[in-house]
N, C-alpha and C positions, 0 to 999 in steps of 0.2 A: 355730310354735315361738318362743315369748318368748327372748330374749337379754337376761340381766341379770350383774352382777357380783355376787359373793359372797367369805363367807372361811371355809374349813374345815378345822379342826385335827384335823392327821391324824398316828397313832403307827405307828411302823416302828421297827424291827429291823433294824441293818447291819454289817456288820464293817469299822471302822475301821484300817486297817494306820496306826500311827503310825510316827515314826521311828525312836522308839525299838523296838518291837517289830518294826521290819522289821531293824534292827542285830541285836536277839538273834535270829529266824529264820536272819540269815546268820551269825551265829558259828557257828551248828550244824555246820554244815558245808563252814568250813574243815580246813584239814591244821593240822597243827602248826605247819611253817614259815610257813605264810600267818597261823597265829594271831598268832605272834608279830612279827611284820611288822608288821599292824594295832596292835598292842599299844603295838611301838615309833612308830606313827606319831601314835597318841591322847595318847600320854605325852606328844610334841611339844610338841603343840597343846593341852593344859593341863596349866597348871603346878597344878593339886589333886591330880594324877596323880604316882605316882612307882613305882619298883618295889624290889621287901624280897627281900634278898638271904638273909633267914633269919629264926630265929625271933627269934635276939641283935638284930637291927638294927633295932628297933621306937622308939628313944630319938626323934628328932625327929619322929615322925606320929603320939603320943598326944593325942588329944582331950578334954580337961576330964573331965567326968565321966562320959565313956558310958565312961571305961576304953580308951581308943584310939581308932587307926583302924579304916574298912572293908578288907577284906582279902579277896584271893583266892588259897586256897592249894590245898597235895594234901592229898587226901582219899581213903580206903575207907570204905567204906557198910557196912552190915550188915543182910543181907536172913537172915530168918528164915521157912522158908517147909517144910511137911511134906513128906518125898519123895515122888517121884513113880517110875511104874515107867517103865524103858525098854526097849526091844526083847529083849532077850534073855532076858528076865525078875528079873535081877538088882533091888534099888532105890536109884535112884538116889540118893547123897548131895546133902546141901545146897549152893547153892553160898554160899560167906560171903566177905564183903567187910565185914575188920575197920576200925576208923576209927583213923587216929594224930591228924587233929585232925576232929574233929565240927565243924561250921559249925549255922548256925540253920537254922531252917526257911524255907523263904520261899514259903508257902501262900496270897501273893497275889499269884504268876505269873502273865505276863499271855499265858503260852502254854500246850500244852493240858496240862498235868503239872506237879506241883510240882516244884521245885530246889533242892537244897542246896548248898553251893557247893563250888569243886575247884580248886585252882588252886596252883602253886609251881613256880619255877624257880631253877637255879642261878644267882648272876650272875657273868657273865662280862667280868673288865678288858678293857679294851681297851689296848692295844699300840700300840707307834711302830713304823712300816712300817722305821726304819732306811737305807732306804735313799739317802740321803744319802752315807755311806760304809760300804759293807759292813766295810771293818775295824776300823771304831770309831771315837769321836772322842775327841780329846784333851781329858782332862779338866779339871778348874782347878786340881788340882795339877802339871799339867803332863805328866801317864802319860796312856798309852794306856789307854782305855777294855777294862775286861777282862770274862768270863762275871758276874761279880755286877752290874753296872752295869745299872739297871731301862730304858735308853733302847737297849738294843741286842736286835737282834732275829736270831735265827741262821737264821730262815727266809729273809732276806734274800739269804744267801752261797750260798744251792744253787742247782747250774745247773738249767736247767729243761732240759723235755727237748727235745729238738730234731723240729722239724715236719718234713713231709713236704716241705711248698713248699720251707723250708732243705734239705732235701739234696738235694734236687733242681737247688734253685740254682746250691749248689755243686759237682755232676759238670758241670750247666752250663756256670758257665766254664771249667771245665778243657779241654773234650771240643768245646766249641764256641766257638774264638778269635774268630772275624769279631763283630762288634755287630750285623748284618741278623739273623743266624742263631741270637742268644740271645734279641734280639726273637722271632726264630719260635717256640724251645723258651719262651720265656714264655708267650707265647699260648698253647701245647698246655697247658703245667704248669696256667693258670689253668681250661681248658675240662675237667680232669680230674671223675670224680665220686668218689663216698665209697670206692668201691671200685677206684679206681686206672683205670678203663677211659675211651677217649674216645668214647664210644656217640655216635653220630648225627654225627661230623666229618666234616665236607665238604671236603675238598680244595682246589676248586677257589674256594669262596665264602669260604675262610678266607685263599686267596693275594690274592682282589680287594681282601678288606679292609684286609690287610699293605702291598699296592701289591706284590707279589713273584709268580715266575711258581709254578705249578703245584708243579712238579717240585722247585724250591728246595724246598717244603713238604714233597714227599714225603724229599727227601733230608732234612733236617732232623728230619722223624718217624722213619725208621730209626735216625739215630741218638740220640735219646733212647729209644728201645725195647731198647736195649742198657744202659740205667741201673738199677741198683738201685732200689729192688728188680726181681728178675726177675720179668718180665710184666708192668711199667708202662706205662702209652701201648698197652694193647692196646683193640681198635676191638672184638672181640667172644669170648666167650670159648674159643673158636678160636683164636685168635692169642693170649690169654695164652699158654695151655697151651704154645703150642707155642714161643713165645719162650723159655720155661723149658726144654722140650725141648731148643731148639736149644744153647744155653747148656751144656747137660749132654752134647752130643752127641749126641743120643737122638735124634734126628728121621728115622730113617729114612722109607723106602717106606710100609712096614708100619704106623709108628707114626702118618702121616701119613694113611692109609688110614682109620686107629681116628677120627682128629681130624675128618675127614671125615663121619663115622656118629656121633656124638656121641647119636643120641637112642636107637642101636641100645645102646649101653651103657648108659642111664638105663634103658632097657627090660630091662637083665639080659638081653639075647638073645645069649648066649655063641655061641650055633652057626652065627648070620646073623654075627658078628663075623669069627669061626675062615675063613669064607667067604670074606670082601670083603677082609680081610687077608692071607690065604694061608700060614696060620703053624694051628701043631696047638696043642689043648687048654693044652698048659704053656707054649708062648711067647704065646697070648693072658692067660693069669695074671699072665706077669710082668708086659708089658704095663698091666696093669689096674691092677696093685698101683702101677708106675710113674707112673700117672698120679692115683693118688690121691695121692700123694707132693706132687705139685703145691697150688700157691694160687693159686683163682680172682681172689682177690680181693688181690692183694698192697699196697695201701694200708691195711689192717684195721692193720698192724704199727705204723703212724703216729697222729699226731692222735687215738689213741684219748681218749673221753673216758672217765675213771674210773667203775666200776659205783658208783650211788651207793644206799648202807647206807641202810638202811628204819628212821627208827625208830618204834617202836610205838607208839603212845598209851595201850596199856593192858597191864598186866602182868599173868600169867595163873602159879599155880604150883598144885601138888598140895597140899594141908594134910594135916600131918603126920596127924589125928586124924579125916581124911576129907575128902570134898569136893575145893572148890577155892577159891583164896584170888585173889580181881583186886584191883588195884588201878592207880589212873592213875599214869602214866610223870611223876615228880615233873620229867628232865629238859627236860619237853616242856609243861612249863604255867607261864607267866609268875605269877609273883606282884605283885600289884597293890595298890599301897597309896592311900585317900585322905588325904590329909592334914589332919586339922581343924584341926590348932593355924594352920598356916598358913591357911586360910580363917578362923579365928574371928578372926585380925590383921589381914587386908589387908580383911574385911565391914567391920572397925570404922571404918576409915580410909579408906571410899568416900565422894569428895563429893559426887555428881552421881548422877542416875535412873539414866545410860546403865552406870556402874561398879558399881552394884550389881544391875543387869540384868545386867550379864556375869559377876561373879562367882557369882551365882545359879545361872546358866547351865549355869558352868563346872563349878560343884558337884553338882548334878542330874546332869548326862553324864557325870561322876566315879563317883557310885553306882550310877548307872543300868549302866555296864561294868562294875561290882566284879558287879553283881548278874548281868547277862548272862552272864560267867562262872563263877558258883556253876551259873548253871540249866544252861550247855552240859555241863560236867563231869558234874554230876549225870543227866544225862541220856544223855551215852555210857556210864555204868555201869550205869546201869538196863537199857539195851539190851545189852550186853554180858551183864550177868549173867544176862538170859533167852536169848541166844544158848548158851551157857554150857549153859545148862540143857536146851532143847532139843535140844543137839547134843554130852548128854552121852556117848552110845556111842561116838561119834567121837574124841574125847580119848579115852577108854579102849582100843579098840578099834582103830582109824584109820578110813582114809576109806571101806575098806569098811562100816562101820555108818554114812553121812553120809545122815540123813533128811532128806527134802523140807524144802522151807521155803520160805515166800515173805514179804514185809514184815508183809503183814497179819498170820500168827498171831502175829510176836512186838507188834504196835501193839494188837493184840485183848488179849494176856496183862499186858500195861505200864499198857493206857486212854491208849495215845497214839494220834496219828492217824497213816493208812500213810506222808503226806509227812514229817513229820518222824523217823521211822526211817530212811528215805531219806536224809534230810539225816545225819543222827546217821551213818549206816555208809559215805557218801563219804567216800573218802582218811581213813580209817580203820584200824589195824593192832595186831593184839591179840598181844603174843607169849606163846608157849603149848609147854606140853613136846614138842607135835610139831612147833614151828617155829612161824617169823611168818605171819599171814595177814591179807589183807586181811576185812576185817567182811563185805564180800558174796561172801564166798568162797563163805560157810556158807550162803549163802539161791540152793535149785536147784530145778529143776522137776522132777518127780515124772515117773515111767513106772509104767504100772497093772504092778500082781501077773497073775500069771496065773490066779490065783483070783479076780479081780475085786473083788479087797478091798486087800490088801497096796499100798502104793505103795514102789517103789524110788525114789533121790536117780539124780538123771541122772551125779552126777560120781561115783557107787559104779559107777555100769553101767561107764562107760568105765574105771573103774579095772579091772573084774574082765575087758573087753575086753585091757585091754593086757596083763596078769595071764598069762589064756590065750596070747596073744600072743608072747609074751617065754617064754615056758616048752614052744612047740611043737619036736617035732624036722623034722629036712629032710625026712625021707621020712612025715610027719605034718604035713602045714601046714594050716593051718584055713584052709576058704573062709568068705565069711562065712555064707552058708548051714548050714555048722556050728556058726560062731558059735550064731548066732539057735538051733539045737535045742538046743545046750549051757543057753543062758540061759533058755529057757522050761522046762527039764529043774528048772531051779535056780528058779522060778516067777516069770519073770521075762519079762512079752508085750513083745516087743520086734520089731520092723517089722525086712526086711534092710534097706534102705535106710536107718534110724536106726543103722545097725550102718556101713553103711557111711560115712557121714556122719561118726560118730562117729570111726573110725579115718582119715579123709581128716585131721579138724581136729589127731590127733596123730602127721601126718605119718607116716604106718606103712603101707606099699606095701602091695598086692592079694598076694592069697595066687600067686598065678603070677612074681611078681616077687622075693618071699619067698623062695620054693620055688627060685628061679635061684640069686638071691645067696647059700642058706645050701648051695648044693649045690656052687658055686664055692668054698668057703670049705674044703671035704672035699677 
């Protein structure tokens, strides 16, 4: 075999991720808050970049003669599309998404669907923290700074509210004078977890480290276990309970017996209770009632941190003349302006290759994110509006008509592809007349019909699961094996085992557990 060199020109086909198109792939699927994070951090880092507080504030970013700047604002789309029929046989309305500003087209997306743009946000001043002097400062006429005064800020003057570690602190010194013995209650207060308990404390490994004996520890842990809240500093939930018992007086024999058997009560086993405690049918109730009274968890009272508001990125309402009207959450979309007047001034007055390299640059990745955000917005609305669509019974109906879904049929119905539906419906939230939901709310796996055609949505079955559930009486408690004949009655092939699966994940006890507690309740 001859060995020689040669040269051969060869054609291929590759898929290039640039940077720019790996930026717009991840716009896709940020959150709102992450959006504008990014947003504020690009603005930074060029000055082409600004943001339009509205439609008035357009005076310094007009451009010569294109008529202005780039701009990314809110937008509704309007999709015109024949109905289609849904389950029940009804036909379904359109869904329409009117536009207050149209943007262009931008039909040379360099990802897999075209984009029109979406984009506007409120702005919002920023504020002097004040805190300087909560009460104000003396002005230069010589007064005290009063409510009109733009540098004072009244969030500043509220007390905040008090932690856990503070009040702890504070029974601390009171309750424990010596210094050795606030060191000890320190150590316990720090080894505390979310729920107030000291799970896994060792005694004697916690005295070596203090340099103190044993016993100094254990005295020490009684008495912070007498601190408010009651039941703090318990080692397991045995000893809350019963720290709050004792506290109330309530500890007897009997009740100590109950604390003892703790899994005989999760069990609803009223008659192995009645037993081991030595007390009839109505002092095992009060009992029970008494101990529900309790908090396992008595740090929950503390350090809470605030449930934090959803807000939605897409608005969803009924149109008065049929259908449904979306459009994106105006306060959740940055508005982004570029500036040409300022680029056409400072291009002019570049001396040097490297200055008008960078201003190039800067203008390029300027349009380049006005444009990234026309195609993200455009692109959660497309997707929405066919969620919308296929999951019209549901909005009408509720969750019991929620058909199957999975990414594919709406990427097939849009001509997108299934990852960027993906992307498009993370940390996503559409609000809708039946409430906020997350975008993959709506996409669920199918259970066959029992005619071998029908598919049921997995999150109908379990609704019409809890449905029966919530609606049995005591002397009527469904096992799940009636479950399963109820649902295949309703044509619906469903496994016990999916049945029971099903009610483990919405925490809904066995029907022998059911059958205790709703008979206790009589």
């Amino acid at each position: 075999m001859a060995l020689s060199q040669r040269l051969d020109l060869r054609q291929a086909q590759t898929l290039v991720m640039t940077p720019q198109l790996q930026q717009a792939i991840k716009l896709l699927q940020l959150s709102n808050i992450e959006l504008s994070d990014f947003v504020d951090r690009e603005i930074e880092q060029n000055p082409l970049l600004e943001r339009d507080s509205g439609p008035g504030d357009s005076g310094g970013s007009d451009g010569g003669g294109d008529g202005g700047s780039d701009s990314a604002g809110a937008e509704r789309s309007n999709l015109d599309e024949p109905p289609a029929p849904i389950p029940d046989g009804r036909t379904r309305d359109t869904v329409e998404m009117t536009s207050s500003e149209t943007m262009g087209s931008s039909s040379d997306s360099p990802l897999d669907t075209d984009f029109e743009n979406v984009y506007s946000d409120d702005r919002f001043s920023d504020g002097t923290d004040g805190s300087s002097d909560v009460y104000g400062q003396w002005n230069e006429r010589g007064g005290r700074g009063g409510f009109e005064d733009d540098d004072s800020n009244l969030e500043a003057t509220l007390t905040g509210q008090k932690s856990l570690r503070d009040h702890l602190i504070e029974q601390l010194k009171v309750d424990l004078p010596t210094h050795g013995d606030q060191l000890i209650g320190l150590a316990l207060i720090d080894m505390l977890d979310e729920a107030g308990w000291l799970v896994g404390l060792e005694v004697d490994a916690l005295a070596g480290q203090l340099g103190c004996e044993p016993e100094r520890v254990e005295r020490v842990l009684a008495a912070v276990q007498r601190f408010d809240p009651p039941g703090i500093f318990a080692r397991s939930l045995k000893e809350c309970l019963a720290i709050q018992l004792r506290e109330k007086n309530r500890l007897d024999p009997a009740m100590a017996a109950l604390l003892d058997n703790l899994e005989l009560l999760a069990a609803r086993n009223l008659p192995a209770l009645m037993k081991v405690c030595g007390v009839d049918a109505e002092d095992i109730a009060d009992m029970v009632s008494e101990i529900r009274k309790l908090n396992p968890k008595p740090a929950l009272s503390f350090d809470h941190t605030p449930a934090q508001l959803v807000t939605p990125d897409i608005l969803m309402r009924a149109n008065p003349g049929g259908g449904w009207l979306i459009d994106l959450n105006p306060d959740t979309l940055p508005r982004v302006l570029v500036n040409h007047r300022y680029f056409a001034r400072i291009s002019g007055t570049a001396r040097n290759k490297a200055d008008k390299e960078y201003i190039t640059e800067r203008f390029q990745s300027a349009n380049w994110l006005v444009k990234s955000l026309h195609q993200r917005a455009t692109t959660i609305l497309k997707v929405a509006g066919e969620i919308i669509r296929q999951q019209d019974a549901f909005f009408i109906h509720g969750v019991s008509h929620l058909k199957p879904l999975i990414l594919r049929d709406i990427a097939e119905a849009i001509g997108m592809h299934e990852s960027t539906v993906s992307r498009v419906t993370t940390n996503k939230f559409m609000a809708t007349p039946r409430g906020v939901f997350e975008l993959k709310y709506f996409f669920t796996s199918a259970i066959q019909g029992a005619d071998g055609q029908a598919a049921h949505s997995a999150e109908a079955v379990r609704h019409r699961i809890k449905t029966m559930i919530d609606a049995e009486k005591p002397e009527d408690v469904l096992s799940d094996d009636k479950i399963v004949e109820i649902l295949r009655g309703e044509g619906i092939d469903i496994a016990r085992r999916t049945v029971a699966k099903y009610r483990e994940a919405m925490r809904i006890p066995s029907s022998v557990q059911r059958r205790r507690a709703k008979m206790s309740r009589m």
